[in-house]
C-alpha positions in Angstrom: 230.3 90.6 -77.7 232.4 90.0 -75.2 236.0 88.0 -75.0 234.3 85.5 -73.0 232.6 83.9 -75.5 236.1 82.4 -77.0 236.2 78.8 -76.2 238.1 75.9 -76.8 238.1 74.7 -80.0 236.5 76.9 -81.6 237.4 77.9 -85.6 237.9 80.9 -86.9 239.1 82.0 -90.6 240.4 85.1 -91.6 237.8 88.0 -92.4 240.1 88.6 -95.0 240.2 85.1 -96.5 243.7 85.7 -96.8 245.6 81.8 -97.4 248.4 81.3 -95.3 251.9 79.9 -97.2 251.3 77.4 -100.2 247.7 78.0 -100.7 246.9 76.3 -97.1 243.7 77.5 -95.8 243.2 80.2 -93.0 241.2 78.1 -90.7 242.3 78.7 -87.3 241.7 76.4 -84.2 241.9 78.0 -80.4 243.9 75.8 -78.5 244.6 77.6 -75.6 243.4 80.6 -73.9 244.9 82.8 -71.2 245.4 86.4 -69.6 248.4 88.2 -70.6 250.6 90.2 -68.2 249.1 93.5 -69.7 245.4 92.1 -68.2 244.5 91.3 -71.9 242.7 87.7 -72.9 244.8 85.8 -76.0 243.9 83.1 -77.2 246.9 80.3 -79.2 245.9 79.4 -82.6 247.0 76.5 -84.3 245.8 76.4 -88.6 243.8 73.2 -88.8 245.4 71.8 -92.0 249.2 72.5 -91.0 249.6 72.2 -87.3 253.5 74.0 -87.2 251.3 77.3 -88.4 250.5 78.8 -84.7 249.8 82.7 -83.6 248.3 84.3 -80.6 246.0 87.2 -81.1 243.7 89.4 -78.5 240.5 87.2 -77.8 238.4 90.1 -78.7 240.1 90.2 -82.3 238.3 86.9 -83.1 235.1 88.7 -82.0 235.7 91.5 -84.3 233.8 90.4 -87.5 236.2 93.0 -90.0 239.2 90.9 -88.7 237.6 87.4 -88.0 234.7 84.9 -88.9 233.5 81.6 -87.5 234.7 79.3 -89.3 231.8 76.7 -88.3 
C-alpha cells in the first residue's frame, strides 16, 4: 500500500494500543501532510482527545499494520 493512500483526517491508533500520558487514548488524527526535505511523505498528528498531544511520523508508518491501525 502505498503512502498515497494517507488522507486528511483520517484516524489511526497505535498497533501497539499503547495509551499516551494519563490513560488518554492513542487515537491519532492526520492533520497535515507534506514532503520532507529528505523526499520522504510525513504526515502531523494531532491525538483526538487531547489536542496539545501532536507528532509527525513517515506516511508509510501509518500504512504499516505492526506499527499502525485504522482507527475507523
Amino acid at each position: 500500500m502505498a503512502s498515497d493512500n494517507v488522507t486528511l483526517e483520517d484516524r489511526f491508533v497505535s498497533a501497539t494500543g499503547s495509551k499516551v500520558g494519563r490513560g488518554v487514548t492513542g487515537v491519532w488524527r492526520v492533520v497535515q501532510l507534506f514532503d520532507g526535505g529528505d523526499g520522504v511523505r510525513y504526515a502531523r498528528l494531532v491525538n483526538a482527545v487531547d489536542r496539545s498531544l501532536t507528532k509527525t511520523v513517515a506516511a508509510a508508518a501509518l500504512l504499516d499494520r505492526s506499527l499502525f491501525r485504522h482507527a475507523g
